[in-house]
N, CA and C of each residue as an Amber inpcrd file, in Angstrom:
protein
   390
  -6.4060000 -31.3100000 -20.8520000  -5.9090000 -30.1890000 -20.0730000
  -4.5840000 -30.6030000 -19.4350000  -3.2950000 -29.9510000 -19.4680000
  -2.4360000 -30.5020000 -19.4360000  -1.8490000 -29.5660000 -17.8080000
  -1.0900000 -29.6570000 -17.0860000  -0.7770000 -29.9160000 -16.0700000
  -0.6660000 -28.0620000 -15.5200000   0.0820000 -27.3550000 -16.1600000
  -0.0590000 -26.0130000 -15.6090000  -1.4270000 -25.5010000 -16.1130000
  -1.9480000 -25.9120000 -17.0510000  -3.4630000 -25.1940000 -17.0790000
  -4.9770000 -25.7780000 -15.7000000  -4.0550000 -26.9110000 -15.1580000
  -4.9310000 -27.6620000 -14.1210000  -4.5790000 -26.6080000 -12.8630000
  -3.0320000 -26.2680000 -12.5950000  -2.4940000 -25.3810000 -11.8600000
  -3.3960000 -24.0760000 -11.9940000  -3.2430000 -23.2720000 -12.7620000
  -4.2490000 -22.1290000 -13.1590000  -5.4180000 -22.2510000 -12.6770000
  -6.0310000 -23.0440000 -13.3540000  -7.1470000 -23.2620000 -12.9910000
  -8.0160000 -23.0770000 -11.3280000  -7.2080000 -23.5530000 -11.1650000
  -7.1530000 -23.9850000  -8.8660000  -6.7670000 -22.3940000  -8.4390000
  -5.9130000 -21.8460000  -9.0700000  -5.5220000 -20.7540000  -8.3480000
  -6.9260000 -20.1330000  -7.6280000  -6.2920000 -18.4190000  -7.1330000
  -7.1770000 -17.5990000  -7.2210000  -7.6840000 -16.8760000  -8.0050000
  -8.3620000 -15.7220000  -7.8860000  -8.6840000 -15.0420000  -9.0560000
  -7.3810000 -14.3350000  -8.9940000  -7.7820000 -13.2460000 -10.5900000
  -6.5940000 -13.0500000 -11.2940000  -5.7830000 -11.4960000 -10.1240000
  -4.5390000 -11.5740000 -10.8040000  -3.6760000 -10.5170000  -9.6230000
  -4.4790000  -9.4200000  -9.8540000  -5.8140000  -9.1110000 -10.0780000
  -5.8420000  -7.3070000  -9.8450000  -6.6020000  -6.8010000  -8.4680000
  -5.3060000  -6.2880000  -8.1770000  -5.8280000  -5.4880000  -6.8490000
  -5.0490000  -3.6920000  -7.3860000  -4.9980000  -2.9780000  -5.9430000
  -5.2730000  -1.5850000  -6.3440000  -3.4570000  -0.9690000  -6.1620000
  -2.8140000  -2.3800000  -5.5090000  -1.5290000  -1.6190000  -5.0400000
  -0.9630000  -2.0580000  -6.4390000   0.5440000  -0.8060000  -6.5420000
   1.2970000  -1.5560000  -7.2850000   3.0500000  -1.9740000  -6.5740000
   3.7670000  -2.6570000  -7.2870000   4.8820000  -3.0950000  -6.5400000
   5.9930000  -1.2310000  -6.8460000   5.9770000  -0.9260000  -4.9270000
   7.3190000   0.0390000  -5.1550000   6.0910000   1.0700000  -3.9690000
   4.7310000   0.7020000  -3.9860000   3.9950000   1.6010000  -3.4910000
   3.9620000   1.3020000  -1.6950000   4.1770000   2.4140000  -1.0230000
   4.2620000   2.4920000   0.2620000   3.1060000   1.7620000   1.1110000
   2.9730000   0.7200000   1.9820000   1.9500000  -0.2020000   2.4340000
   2.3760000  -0.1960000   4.0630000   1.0610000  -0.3380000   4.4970000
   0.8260000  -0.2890000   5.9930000   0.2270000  -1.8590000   6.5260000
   1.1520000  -2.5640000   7.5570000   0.4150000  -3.7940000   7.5340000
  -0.5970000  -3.4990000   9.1750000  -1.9710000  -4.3400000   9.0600000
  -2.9490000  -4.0770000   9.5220000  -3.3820000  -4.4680000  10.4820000
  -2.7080000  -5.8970000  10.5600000  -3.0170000  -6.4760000  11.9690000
  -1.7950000  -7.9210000  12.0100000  -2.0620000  -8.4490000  12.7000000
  -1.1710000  -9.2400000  13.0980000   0.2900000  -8.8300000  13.9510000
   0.9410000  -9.8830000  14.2190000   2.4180000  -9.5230000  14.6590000
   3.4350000  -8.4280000  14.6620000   2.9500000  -7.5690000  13.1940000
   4.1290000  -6.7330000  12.3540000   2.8040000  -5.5730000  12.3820000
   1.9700000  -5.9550000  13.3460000   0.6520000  -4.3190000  12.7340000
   1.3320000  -3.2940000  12.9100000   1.0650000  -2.2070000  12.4110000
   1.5000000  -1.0220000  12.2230000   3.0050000  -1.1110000  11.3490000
   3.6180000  -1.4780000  11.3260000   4.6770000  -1.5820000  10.3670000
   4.7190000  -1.1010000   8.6890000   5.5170000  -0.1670000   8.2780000
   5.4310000   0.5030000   6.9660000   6.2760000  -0.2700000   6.2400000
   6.2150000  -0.3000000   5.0520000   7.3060000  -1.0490000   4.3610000
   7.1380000  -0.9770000   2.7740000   7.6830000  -1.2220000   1.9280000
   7.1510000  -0.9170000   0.6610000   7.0000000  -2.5160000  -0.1400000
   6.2190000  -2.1440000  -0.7770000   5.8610000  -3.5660000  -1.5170000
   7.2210000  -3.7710000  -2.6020000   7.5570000  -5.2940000  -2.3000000
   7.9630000  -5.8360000  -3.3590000   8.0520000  -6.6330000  -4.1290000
   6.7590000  -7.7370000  -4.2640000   6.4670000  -8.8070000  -4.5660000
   5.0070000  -8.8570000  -4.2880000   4.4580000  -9.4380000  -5.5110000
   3.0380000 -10.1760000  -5.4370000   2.8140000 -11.7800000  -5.6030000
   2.7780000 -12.6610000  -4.5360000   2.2660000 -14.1410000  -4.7780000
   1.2970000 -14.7860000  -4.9350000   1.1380000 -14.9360000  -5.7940000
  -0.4720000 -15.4660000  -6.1260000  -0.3180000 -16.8860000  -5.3680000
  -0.9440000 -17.2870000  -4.4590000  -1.8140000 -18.7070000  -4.0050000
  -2.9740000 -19.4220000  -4.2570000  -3.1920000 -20.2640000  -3.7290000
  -4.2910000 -20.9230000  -3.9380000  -5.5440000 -20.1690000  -3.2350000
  -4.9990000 -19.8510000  -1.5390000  -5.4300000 -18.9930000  -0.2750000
  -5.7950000 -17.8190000  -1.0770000  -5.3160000 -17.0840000  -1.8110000
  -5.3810000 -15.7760000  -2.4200000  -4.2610000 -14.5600000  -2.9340000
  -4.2120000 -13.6330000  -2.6440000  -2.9940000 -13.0040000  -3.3090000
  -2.2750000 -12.6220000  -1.6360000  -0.8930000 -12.7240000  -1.6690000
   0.0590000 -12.5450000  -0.6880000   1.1440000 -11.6120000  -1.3820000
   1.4540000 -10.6000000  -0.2550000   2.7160000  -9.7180000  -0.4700000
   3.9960000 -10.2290000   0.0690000   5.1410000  -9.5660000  -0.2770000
   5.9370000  -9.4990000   0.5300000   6.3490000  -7.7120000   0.7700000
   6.4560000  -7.4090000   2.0550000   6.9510000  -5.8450000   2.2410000
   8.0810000  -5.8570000   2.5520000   9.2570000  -5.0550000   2.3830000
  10.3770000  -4.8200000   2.7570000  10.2780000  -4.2350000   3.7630000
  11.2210000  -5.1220000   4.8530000  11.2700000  -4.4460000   6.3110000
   9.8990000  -4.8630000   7.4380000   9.1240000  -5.8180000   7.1930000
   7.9480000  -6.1700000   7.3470000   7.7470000  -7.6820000   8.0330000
   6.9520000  -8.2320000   8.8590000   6.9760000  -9.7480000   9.1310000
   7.7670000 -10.5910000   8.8420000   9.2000000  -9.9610000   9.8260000
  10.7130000 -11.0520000   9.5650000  10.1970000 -11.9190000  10.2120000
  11.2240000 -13.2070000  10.2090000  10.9290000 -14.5160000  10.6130000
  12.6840000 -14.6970000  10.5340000  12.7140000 -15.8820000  11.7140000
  13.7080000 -16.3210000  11.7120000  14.1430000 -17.6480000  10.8460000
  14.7940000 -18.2090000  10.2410000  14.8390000 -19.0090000   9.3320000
  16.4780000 -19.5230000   9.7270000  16.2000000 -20.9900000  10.2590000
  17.2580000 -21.8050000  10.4920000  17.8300000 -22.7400000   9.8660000
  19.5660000 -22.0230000   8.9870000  19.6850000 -22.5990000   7.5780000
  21.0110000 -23.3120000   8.3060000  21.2410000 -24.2230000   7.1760000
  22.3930000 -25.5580000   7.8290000  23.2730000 -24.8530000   6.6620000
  24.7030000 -25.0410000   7.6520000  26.1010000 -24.8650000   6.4230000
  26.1360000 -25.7640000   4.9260000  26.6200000 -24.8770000   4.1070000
  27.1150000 -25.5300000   2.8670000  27.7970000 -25.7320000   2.5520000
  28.8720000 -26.3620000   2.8030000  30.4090000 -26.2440000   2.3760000
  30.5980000 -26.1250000   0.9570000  29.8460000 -27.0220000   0.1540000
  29.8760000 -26.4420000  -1.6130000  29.9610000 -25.1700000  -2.0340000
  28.9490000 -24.5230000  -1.3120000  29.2100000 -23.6450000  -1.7550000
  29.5550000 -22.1970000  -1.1510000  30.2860000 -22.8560000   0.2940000
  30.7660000 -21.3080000   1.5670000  29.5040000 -20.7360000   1.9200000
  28.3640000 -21.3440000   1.8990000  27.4270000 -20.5870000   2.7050000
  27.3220000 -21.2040000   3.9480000  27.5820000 -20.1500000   4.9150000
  27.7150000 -20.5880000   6.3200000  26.4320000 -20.7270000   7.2850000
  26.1090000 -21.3750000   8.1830000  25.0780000 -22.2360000   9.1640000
  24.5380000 -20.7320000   9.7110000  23.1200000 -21.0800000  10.4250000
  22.9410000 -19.9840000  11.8580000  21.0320000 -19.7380000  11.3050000
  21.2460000 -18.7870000  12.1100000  19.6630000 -18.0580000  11.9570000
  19.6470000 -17.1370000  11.0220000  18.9860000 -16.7730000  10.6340000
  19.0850000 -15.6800000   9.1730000  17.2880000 -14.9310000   9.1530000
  17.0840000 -13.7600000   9.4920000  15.9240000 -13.0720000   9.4610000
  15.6710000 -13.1180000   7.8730000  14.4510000 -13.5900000   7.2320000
  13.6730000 -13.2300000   6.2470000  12.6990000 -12.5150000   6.5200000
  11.7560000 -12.1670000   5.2970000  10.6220000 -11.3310000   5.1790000
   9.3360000 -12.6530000   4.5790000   8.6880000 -12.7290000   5.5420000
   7.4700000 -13.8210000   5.3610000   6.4650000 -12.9040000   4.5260000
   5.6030000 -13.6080000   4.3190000   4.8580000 -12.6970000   2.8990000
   3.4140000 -12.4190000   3.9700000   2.4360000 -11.5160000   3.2860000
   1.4160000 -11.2670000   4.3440000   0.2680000 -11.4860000   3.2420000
  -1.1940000 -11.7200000   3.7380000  -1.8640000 -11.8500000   2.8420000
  -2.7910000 -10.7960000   2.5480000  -3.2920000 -10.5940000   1.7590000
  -3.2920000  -8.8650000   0.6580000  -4.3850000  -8.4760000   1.7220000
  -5.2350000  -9.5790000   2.3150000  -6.3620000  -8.4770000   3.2130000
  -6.0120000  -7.7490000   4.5160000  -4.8440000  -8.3080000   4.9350000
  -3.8150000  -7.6210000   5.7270000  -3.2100000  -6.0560000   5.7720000
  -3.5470000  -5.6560000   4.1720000  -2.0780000  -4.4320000   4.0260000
  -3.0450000  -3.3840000   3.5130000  -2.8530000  -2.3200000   3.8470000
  -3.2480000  -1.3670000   3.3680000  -2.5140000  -0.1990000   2.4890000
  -2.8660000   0.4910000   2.3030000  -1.5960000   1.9620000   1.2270000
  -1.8280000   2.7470000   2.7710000  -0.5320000   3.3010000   2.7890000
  -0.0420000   3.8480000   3.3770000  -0.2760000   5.5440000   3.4070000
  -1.0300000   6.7370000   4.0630000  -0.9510000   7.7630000   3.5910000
   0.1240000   8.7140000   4.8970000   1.3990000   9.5230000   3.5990000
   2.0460000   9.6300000   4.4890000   1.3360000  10.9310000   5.3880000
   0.7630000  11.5790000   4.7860000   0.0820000  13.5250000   4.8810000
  -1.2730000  13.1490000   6.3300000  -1.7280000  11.8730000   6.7120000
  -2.3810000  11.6130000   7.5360000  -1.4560000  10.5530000   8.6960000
  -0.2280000   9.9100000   8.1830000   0.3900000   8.8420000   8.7630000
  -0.2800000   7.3850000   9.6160000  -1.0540000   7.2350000   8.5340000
  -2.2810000   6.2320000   8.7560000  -2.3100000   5.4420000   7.6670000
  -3.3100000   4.5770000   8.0260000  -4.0060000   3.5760000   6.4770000
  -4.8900000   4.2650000   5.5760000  -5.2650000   4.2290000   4.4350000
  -6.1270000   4.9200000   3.5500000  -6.6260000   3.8470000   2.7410000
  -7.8080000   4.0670000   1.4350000  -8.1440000   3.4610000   1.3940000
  -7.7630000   4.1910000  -0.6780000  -8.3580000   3.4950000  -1.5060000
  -7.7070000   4.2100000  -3.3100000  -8.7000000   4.3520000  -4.1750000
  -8.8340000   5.3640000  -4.5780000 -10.1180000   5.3940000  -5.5510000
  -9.2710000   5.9470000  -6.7620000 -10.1050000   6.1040000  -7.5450000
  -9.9570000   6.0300000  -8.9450000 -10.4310000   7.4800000  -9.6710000
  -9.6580000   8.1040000 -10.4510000  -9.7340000   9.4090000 -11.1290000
  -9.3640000   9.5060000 -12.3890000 -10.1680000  10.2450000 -13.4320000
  -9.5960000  10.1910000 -14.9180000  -9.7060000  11.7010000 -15.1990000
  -8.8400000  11.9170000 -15.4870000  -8.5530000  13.6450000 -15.8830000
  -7.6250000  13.6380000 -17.0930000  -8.1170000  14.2510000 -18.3790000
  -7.5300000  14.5940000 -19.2830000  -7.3930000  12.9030000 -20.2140000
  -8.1930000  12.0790000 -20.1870000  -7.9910000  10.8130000 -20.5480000
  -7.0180000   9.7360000 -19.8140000  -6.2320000  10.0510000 -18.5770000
  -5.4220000   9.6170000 -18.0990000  -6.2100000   9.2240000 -16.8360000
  -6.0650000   7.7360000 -16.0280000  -6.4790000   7.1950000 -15.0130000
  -5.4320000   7.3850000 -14.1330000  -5.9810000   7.8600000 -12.5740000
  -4.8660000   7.9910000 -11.4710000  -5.5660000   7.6320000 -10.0790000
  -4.2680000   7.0820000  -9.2520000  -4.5290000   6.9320000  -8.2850000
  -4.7160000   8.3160000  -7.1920000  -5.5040000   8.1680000  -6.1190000
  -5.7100000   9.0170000  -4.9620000  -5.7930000   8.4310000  -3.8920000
  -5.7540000   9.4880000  -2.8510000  -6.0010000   8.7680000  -1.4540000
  -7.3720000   9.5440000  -1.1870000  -8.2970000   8.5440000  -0.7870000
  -9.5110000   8.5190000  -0.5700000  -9.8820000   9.6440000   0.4960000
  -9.2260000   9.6700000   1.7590000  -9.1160000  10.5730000   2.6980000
  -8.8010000  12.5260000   2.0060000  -7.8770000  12.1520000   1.9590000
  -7.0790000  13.6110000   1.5590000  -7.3430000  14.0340000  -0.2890000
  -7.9010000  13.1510000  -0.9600000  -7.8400000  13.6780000  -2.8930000
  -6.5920000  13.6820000  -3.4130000  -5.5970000  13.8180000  -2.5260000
  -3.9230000  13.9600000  -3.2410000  -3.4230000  12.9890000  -4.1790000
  -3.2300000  12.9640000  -5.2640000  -2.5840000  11.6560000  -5.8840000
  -1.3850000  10.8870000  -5.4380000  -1.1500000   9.5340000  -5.2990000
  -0.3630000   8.9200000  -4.8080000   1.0870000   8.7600000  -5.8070000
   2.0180000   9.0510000  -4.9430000   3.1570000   9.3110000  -5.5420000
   3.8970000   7.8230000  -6.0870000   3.5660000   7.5060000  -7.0800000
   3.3990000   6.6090000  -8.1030000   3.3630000   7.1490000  -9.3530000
   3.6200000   6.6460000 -10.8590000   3.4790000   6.9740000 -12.1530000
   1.8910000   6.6040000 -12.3070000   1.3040000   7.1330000 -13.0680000
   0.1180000   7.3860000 -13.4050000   0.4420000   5.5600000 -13.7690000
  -1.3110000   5.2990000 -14.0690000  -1.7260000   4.1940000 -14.6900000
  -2.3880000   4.5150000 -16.0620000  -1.8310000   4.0560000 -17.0900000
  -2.5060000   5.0670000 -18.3230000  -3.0960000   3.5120000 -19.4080000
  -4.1660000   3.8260000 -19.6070000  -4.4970000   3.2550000 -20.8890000
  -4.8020000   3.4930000 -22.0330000  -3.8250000   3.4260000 -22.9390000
  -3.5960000   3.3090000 -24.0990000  -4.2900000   2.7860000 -25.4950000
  -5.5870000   3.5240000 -25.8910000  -6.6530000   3.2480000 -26.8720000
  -6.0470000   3.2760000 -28.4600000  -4.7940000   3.6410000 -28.6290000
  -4.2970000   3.2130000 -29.8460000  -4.4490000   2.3370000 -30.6990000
């Protein structure tokens, strides 16, 4: 077994959860609770799966000058990543957290918001039996 399959291995389980990247997310608790932001990144860890949201759990990050290459010294706000049991989907028609269930109409699988039935404004998820 050679060195990234040892990596794999250790991880977590595999990325499927219910959000996808671009979909509107509500973070849940911590520092940044209540904060909206949209997903743009999924990190898989060892810990488990971690987001990053845009606009979401900045952090200050204290970077030293580069003269090589003109990048200049100071504090610089990033976006720290949150971990997936943290975030919820966002519903805007209640302006709350919701929760996603699952619908197949016409052979096509779609997302909803559990609360309200409305489909989430996202492209369908379609699988393809070809």
């Amino acid at each position: 077994m050679n060195r990234s399959q040892q990596i794999e291995k250790n991880l977590s389980t595999p990325l499927h959860d219910k959000f996808l990247i671009g979909d509107q997310v509500i973070i849940t608790t911590g520092r940044s609770k209540n904060s909206v932001g949209t997903l743009r990144k999924k990190i898989r860890t060892r810990e488990g799966l971690r987001y990053l949201v845009s606009g979401c759990n900045l952090v200050i990050k204290h970077q030293k000058p580069d003269p090589r290459t003109g990048r200049p010294g100071g504090r610089i706000e990033i976006e720290a990543s949150v971990h997936s049991s943290n975030v919820a989907i966002y519903n805007p028609a209640t302006k709350s957290a919701d929760k996603i269930r699952y619908d197949i109409e016409n052979g096509q699988k779609f997302r909803k918001y559990k609360s309200t039935g409305e489909r989430i404004a996202h492209e369908s998820i379609r699988k393809n039996k070809d």
